[in-house]
C-alpha positions in Angstrom: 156.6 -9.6 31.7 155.0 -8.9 35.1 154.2 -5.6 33.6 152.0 -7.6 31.2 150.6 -9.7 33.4 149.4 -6.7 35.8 147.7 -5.5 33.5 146.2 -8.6 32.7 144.9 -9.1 35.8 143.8 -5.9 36.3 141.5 -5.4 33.0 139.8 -8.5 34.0 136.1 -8.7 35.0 135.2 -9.2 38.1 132.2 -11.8 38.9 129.4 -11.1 40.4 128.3 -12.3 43.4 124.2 -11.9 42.2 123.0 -14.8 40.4 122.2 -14.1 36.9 118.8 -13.5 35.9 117.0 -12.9 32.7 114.9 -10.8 32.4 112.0 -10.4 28.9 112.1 -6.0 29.0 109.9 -6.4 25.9 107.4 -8.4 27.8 107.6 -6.5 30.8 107.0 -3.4 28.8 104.1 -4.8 27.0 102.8 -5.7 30.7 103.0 -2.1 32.4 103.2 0.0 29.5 100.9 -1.4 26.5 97.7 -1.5 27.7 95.2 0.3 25.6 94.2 2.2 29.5 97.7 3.0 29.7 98.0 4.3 26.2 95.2 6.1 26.4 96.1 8.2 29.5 99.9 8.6 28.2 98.3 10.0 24.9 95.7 12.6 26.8 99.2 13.7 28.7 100.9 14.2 26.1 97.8 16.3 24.2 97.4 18.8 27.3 101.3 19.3 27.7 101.6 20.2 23.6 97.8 22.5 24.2 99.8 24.6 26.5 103.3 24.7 24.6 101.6 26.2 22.0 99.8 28.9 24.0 102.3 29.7 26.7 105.5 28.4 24.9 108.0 25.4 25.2 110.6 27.7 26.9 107.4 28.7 29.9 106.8 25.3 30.4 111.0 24.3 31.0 111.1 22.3 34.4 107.5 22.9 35.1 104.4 20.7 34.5 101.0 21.1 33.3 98.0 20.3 35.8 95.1 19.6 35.4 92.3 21.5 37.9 89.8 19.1 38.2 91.8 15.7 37.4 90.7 13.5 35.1 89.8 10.4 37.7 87.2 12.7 38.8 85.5 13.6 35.1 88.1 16.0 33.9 88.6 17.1 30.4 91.9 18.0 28.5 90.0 21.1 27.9 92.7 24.2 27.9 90.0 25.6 30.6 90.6 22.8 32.8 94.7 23.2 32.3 97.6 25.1 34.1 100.9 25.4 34.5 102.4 24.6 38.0 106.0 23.3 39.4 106.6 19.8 39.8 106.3 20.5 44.1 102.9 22.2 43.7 101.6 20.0 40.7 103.2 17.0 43.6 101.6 18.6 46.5 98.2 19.2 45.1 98.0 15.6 44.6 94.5 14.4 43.3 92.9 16.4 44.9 
């Protein structure tokens, strides 16, 4: 019996002390992630990354990233001239530079 109701006790969930909130994920994603802008520049990412897969490989490209020289704010191009392959700390340090 007090077996029982230890492990009633135990199993039961604990309230928390945050208030509740709800939160809309969809529209939040819409917000920040669904702009044409957005999907633009996620789409020319993703274009440069699978360029350089298929020249160099997906196994060269494992834990690094693919930069761009001159970066697109400043004119540019997905061109496979204008890409390389760097680590995340160099492609991080170079910045936008």
């Amino acid at each position: 019996m007090l077996g029982a109701f230890l492990l009633g006790f135990l199993c039961q969930k604990k309230k928390s002390t945050k208030p509740a909130r709800d939160r809309d994920y969809d529209k939040e994603y819409r917000t920040y992630h669904g702009t044409p802008e957005q999907i633009a520049n996620r789409s020319a990412r993703n274009k440069a990354r699978r360029v350089m897969e298929k020249e160099v490989g997906k196994s060269a490209l494992k834990g690094k990233e693919v930069d761009h020289k001159k970066p697109l704010s400043k004119g540019g191009s997905n061109a496979r001239s204008n890409l390389q392959v760097l680590s995340k700390t160099a492609n991080r340090k170079k910045g936008n530079k």
